[in-house]
C-alpha positions in Angstrom: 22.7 -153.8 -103.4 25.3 -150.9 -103.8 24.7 -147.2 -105.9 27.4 -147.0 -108.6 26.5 -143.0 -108.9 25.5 -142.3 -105.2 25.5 -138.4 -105.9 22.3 -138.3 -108.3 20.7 -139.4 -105.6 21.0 -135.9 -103.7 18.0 -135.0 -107.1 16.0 -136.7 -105.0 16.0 -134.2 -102.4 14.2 -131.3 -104.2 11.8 -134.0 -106.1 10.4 -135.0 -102.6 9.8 -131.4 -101.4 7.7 -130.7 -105.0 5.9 -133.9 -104.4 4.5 -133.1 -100.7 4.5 -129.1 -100.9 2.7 -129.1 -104.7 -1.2 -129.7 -104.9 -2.2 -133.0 -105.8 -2.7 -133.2 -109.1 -2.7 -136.1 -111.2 -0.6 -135.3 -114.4 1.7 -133.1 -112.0 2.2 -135.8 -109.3 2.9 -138.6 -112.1 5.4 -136.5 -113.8 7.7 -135.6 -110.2 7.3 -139.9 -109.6 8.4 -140.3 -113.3 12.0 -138.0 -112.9 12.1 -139.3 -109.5 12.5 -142.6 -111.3 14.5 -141.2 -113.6 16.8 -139.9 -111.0 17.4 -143.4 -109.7 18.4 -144.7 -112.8 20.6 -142.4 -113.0 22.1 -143.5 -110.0 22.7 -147.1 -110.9 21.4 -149.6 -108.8 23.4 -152.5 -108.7 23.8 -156.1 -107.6 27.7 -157.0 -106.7 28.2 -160.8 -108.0 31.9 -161.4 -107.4 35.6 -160.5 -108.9 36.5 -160.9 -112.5 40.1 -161.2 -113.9 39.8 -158.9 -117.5 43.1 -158.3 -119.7 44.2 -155.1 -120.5 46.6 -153.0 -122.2 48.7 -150.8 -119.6 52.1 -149.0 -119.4 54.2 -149.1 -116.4 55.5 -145.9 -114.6 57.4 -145.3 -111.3 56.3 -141.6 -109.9 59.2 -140.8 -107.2 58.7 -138.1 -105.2 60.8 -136.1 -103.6 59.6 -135.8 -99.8 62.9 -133.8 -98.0 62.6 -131.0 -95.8 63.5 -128.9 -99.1 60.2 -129.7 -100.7 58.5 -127.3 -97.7 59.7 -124.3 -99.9 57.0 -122.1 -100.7 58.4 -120.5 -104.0 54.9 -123.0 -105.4 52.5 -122.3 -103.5 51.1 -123.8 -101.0 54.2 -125.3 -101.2 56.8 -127.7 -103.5 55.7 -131.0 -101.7 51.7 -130.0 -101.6 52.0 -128.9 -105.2 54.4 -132.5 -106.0 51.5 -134.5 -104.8 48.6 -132.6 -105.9 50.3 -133.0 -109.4 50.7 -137.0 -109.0 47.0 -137.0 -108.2 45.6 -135.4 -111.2 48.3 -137.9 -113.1 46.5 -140.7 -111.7 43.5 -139.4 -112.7 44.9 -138.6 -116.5 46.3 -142.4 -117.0 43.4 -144.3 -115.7 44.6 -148.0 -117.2 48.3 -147.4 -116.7 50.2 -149.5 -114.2 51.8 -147.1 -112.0 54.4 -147.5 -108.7 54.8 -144.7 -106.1 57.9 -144.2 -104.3 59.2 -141.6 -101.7 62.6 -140.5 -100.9 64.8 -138.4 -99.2 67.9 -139.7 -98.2 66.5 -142.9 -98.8 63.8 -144.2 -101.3 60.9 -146.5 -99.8 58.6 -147.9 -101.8 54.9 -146.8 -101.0 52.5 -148.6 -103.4 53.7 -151.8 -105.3 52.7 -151.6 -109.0 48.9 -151.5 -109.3 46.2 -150.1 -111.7 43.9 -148.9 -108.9 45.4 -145.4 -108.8 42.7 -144.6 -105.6 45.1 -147.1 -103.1 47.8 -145.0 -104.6 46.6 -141.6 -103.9 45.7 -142.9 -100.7 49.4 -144.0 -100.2 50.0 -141.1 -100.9 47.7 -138.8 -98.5 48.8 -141.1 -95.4 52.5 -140.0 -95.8 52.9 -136.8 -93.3 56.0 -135.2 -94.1 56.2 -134.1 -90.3 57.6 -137.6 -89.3 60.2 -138.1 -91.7 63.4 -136.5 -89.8 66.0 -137.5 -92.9 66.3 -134.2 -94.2 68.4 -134.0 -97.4 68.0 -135.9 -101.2 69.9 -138.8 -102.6 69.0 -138.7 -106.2 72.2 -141.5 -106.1 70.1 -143.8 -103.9 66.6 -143.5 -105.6 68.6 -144.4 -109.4 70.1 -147.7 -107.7 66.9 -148.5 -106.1 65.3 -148.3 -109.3 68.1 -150.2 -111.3 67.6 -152.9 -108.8 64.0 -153.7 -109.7 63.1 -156.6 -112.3 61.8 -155.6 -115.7 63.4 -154.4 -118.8 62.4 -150.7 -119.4 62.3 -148.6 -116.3 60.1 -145.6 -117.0 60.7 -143.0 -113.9 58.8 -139.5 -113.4 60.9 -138.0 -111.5 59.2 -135.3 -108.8 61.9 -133.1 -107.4 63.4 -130.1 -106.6 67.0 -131.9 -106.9 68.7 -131.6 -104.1 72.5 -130.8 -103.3 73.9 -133.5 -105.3 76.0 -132.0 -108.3 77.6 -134.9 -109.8 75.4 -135.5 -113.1 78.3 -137.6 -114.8 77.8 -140.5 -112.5 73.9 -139.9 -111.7 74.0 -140.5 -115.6 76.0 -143.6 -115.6 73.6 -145.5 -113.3 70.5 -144.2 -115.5 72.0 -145.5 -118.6 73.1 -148.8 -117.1 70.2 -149.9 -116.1 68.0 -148.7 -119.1 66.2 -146.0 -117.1 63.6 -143.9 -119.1 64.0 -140.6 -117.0 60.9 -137.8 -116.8 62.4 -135.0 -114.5 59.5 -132.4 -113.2 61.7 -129.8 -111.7 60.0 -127.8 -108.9 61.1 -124.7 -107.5 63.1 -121.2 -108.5 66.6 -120.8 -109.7 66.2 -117.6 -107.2 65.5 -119.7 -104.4 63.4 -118.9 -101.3 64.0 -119.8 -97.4 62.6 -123.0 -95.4 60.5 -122.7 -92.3 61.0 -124.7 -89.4 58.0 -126.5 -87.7 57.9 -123.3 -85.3 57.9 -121.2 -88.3 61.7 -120.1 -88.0 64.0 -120.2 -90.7 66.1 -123.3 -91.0 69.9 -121.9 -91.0 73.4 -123.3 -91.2 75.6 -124.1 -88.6 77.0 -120.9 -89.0 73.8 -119.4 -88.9 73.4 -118.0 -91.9 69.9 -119.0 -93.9 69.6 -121.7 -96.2 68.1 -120.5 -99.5 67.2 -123.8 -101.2 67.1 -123.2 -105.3 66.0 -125.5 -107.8 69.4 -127.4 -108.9 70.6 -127.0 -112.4 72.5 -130.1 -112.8 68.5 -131.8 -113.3 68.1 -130.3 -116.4 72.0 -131.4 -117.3 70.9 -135.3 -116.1 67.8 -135.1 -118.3 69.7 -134.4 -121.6 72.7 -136.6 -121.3 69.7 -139.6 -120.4 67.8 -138.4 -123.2 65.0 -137.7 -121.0 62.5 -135.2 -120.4 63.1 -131.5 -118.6 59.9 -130.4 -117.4 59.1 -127.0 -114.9 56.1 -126.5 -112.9 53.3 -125.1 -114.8 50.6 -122.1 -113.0 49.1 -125.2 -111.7 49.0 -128.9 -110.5 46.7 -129.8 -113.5 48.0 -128.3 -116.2 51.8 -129.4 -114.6 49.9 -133.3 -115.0 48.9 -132.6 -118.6 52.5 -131.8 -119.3 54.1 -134.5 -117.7 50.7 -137.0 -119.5 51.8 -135.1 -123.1 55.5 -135.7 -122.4 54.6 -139.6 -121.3 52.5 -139.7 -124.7 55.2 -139.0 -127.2 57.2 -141.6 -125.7 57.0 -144.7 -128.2 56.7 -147.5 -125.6 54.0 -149.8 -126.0 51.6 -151.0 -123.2 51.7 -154.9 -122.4 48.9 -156.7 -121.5 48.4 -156.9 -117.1 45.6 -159.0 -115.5 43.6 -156.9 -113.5 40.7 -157.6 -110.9 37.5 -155.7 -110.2 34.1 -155.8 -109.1 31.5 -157.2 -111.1 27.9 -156.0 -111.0 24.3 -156.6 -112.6 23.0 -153.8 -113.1 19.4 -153.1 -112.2 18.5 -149.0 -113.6 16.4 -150.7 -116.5 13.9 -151.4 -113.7 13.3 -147.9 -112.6 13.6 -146.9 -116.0 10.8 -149.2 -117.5 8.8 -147.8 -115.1 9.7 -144.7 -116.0 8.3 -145.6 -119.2 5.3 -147.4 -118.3 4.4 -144.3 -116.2 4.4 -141.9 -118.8 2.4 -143.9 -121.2 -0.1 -144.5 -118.7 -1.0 -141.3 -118.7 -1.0 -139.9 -121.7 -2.2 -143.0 -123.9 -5.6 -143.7 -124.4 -4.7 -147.8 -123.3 -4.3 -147.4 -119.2 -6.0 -150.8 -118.8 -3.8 -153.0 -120.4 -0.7 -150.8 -119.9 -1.8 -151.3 -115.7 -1.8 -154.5 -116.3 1.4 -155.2 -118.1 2.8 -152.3 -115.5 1.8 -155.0 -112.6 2.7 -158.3 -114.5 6.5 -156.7 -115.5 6.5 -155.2 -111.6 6.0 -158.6 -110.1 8.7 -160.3 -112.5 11.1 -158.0 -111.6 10.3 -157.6 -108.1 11.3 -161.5 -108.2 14.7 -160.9 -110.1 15.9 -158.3 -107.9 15.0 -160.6 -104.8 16.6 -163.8 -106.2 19.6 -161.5 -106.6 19.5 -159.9 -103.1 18.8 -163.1 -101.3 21.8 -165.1 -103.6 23.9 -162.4 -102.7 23.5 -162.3 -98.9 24.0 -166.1 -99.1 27.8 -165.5 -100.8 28.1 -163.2 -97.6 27.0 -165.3 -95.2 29.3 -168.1 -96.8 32.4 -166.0 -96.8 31.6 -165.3 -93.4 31.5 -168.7 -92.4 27.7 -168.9 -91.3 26.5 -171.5 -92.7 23.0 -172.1 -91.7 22.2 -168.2 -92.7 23.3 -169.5 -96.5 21.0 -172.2 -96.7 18.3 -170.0 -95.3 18.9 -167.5 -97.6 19.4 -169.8 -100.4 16.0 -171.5 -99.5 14.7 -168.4 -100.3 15.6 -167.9 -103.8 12.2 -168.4 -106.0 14.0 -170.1 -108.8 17.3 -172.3 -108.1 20.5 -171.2 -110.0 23.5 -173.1 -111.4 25.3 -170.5 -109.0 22.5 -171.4 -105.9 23.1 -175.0 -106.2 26.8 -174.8 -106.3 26.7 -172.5 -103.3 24.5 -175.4 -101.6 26.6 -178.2 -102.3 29.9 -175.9 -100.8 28.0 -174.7 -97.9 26.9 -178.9 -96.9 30.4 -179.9 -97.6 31.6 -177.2 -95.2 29.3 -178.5 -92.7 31.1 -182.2 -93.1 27.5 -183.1 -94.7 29.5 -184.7 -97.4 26.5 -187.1 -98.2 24.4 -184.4 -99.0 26.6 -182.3 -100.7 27.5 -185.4 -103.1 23.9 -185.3 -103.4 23.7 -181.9 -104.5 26.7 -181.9 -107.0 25.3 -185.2 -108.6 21.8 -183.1 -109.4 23.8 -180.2 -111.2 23.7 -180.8 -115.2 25.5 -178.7 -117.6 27.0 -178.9 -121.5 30.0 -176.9 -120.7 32.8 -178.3 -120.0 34.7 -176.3 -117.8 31.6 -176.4 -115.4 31.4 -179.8 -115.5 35.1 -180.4 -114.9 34.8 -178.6 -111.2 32.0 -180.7 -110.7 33.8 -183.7 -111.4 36.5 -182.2 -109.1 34.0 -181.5 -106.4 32.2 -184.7 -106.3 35.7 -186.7 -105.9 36.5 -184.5 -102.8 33.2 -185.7 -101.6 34.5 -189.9 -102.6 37.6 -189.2 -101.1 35.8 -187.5 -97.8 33.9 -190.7 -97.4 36.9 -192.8 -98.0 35.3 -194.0 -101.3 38.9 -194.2 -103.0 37.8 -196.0 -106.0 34.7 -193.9 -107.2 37.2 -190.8 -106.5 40.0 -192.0 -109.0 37.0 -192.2 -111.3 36.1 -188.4 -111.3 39.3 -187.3 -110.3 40.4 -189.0 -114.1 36.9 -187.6 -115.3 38.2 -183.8 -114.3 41.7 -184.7 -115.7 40.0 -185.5 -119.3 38.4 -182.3 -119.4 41.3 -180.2 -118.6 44.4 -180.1 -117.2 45.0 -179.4 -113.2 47.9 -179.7 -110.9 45.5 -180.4 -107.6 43.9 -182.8 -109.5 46.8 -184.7 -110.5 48.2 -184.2 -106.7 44.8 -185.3 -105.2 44.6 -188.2 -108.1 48.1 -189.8 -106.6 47.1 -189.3 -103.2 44.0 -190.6 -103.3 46.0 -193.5 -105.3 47.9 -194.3 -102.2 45.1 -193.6 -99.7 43.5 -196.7 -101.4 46.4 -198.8 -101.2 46.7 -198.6 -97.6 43.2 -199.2 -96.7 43.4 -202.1 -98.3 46.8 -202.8 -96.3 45.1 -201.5 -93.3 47.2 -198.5 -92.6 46.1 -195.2 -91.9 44.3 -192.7 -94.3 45.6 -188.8 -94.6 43.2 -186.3 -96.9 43.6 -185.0 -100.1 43.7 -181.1 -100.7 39.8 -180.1 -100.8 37.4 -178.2 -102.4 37.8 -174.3 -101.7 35.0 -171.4 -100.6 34.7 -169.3 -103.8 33.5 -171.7 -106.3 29.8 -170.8 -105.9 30.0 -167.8 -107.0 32.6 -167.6 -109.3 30.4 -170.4 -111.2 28.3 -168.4 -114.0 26.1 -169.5 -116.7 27.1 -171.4 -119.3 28.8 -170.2 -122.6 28.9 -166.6 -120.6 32.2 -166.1 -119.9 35.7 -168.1 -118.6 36.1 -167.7 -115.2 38.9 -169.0 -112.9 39.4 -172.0 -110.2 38.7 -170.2 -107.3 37.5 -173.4 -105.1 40.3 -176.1 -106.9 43.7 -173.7 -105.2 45.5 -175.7 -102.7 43.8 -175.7 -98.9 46.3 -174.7 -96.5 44.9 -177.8 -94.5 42.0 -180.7 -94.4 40.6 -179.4 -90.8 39.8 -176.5 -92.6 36.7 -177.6 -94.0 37.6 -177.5 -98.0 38.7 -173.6 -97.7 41.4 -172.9 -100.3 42.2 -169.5 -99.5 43.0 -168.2 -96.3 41.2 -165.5 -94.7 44.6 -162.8 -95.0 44.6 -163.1 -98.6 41.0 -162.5 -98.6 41.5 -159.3 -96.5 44.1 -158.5 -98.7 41.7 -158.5 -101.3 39.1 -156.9 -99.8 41.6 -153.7 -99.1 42.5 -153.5 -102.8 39.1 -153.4 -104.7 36.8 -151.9 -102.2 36.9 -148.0 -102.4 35.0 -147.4 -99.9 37.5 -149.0 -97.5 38.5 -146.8 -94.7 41.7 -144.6 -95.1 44.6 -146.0 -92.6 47.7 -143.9 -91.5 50.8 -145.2 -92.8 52.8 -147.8 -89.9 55.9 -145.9 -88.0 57.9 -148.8 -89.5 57.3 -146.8 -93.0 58.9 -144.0 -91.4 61.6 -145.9 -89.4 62.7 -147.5 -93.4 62.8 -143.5 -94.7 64.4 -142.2 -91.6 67.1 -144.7 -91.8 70.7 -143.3 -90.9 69.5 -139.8 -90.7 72.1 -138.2 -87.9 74.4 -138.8 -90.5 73.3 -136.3 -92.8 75.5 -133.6 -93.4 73.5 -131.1 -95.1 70.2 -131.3 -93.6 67.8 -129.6 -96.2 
């Protein structure tokens, strides 16, 4: 069970202490257990019951930040770079739907985070870049618009975070934005009276003839942003009100979102329990009817005391699975008070992984359902099982079955295959297997008429020894990465560092 809103729960803190410090009276003590449950609805108990794919409406935006040894400048405080990321941040945070790809440059541009609406594995991106290992010093604003034009889509829409460099030739910087259809955001960062840079030791960096290196923000940006017909924007008193600017400037452009697949977390949520007896509580004592209410209290208590356990125990079981422990699912599984369409689909996986392929044909056979697409991954499951025990024949039959209630490429694939298995048996040759059922399908299966899911368990196996698993275990730790938030924050590999540090001892104007 996870907390959606972890942080109410610190309430319960101060509840506790009134609870065992205060005298025990009745009314008193009933009204600290009724916020307390309160408190934890709040909170929002939930069940996790899988990944869901759910369309929506997002524009696309590249932030580039400038990370040269420039952006150390402390004309912003702390500094240009602190206040350049602390600005991307609360950005994030403003365009919440908006699919959004972070890249880094000096010298060169390296691209940090892929497009992705989960602006938290951005800002992590983000935090795990430490400017002290990148030894390129200077800013190719040259490189970064080529990089850009290189990638694949139509309208390029770049927020630009810089201080701009040394480069002074806007004419051709122009040329590359136009050509490739750029939509250019400049946030300019720094002073037009310029300030020093410290050094690691906290020395000033200087020339070669020794004289210090003021580093001012360059003019020519605010040249490039109105022969694109883009946007000139200066630092604001802060990093949020900066963001705002930049989110009001984003606004008034007229591009429309497009619709983007993304994946997340599904839950049940469980705070009605806490709350109904929140409820139940409260009329108990101050209604007249504490009989029957104590009785309805106990009768609703038991019912949902057997909900929440069905889901707990179902949910351990999709763990177990996923982990490959078999013999804990069906354990868990026998545990569940009433069986599930989702249960029984977990049990027929779980004995076909074992090789029981009798009993999970068995088990698939005793699922009924009216919908269709249920009933065409059925159909698709019990031929695996046909075609596991050489039963060609009777696994044409509900590979067709599948094929009538929808269209499938592994269906057609396994259809033909199992086509020719059944040829050569009957020549007496040898027999291969057909691509198999896949781990996932138990629990993406949900109850009819509720919602279209995808075919999880029907994606290509990367092999029959495999057991009927349809998704190998690095995409699943890919996954797993992306939409967990509570994953653990890694440090960025030196082969980021070695791709940004490229060709830097040929830098001629190191800052």
């Amino acid at each position: 069970m996870s907390i959606l809103y972890p942080g109410f729960l610190w309430l319960l803190i101060p509840l506790s202490l009134l609870f065992w410090t205060r005298e025990k009276k009745m009314i008193e003590t009933g009204h600290l257990i009724i916020l307390m449950l309160l408190v934890l609805a709040l909170s929002r108990p939930a069940i996790k019951q899988g990944i869901e794919e759910s369309p929506i409406e997002a524009k696309e935006f590249i932030i580039a930040i400038d990370v040269s040894h420039s952006m150390k400048a402390k004309d912003i405080k702390p500094n240009r770079y602190v206040f350049a990321k602390s600005t991307a941040n609360a950005l994030l945070a403003s365009n919440p739907t908006d699919n959004i790809m972070l890249i880094a440059f000096t010298s060169n541009p390296l691209l940090l985070s892929p497009p992705t609406t989960d602006h938290k594995l951005i800002s992590i991106a983000l935090e795990s870049l430490n400017p002290e290992y990148i030894l390129t010093k200077g800013t190719s604003l040259e490189k970064l618009f080529k990089k850009v034009a290189s990638m694949q889509s139509e309208q390029k829409n770049l927020i630009l975070i810089t201080d701009g460099g040394e480069e002074d030739n806007a004419e051709k910087l122009s040329s590359i934005i136009q050509n490739a259809n750029i939509s250019l955001t400049i946030l300019a960062l720094g002073s037009r009276q310029g300030t020093t840079i410290e050094n690691a030791d906290g020395s000033l960096l200087k020339d070669k003839e020794q004289h210090l290196i003021i580093s001012r923000i360059n003019p020519h940006l605010e040249t490039l942003a109105s022969q694109t017909g883009g946007t000139y924007i200066t630092a604001s008193s802060t990093p949020a009100s900066t963001a705002q600017a930049l989110y009001d400037a984003l606004e008034m452009d007229d591009q429309k979102g497009e619709l983007i697949t993304k994946k997340q977390h599904r839950y049940r949520e469980l705070y009605q329990i806490p709350l109904l007896f929140a409820l139940l509580l409260f009329l108990m004592l101050h209604t007249r009817a504490v009989k029957f209410l104590a009785l309805t209290f106990t009768l609703l208590g038991i019912s949902a005391e057997a909900s929440v356990l069905d889901n707990y125990y179902l949910d351990k079981a999709y763990q177990s699975y996923q982990n490959k422990e078999f013999n804990t699912t069906k354990a868990y599984l026998s545990k569940l008070g009433t069986p599930s369409l989702q249960s029984r689909f977990a049990l027929a996986n779980t004995h076909y992984r074992q090789g029981a392929y009798k009993k999970a044909l068995k088990t698939y056979l005793s699922i009924r359902s009216t919908s269709a697409q249920v009933k065409q991954k059925l159909y698709y499951n019990i031929a695996n099982c046909y075609t596991k025990q050489e039963a060609y024949e009777k696994a044409k039959m509900y590979y067709t079955k599948a094929l009538q209630l929808g269209d499938d490429n592994d269906a057609k694939v396994n259809l033909a295959l199992v086509a020719l298995l059944a040829d050569k048996k009957s020549a007496g040759l040898g027999i291969a297997h057909p691509k198999s059922q896949g781990s996932d399908s138990a629990k993406s299966e949900q109850q009819e008429g509720k919602e279209e899911e995808t075919r999880d368990e029907d994606k290509p196996s990367s092999g029959s020894g495999d057991g009927g698993e349809k998704s190998n275990s690095k995409e699943q730790e890919k996954s797993k990465l992306i939409l967990d938030s509570e994953q653990e924050k890694q440090p960025l590999s030196s082969k980021v560092y070695e791709l940004i540090n490229k060709g830097y001892i040929h830098e001629k104007q190191p800052w």
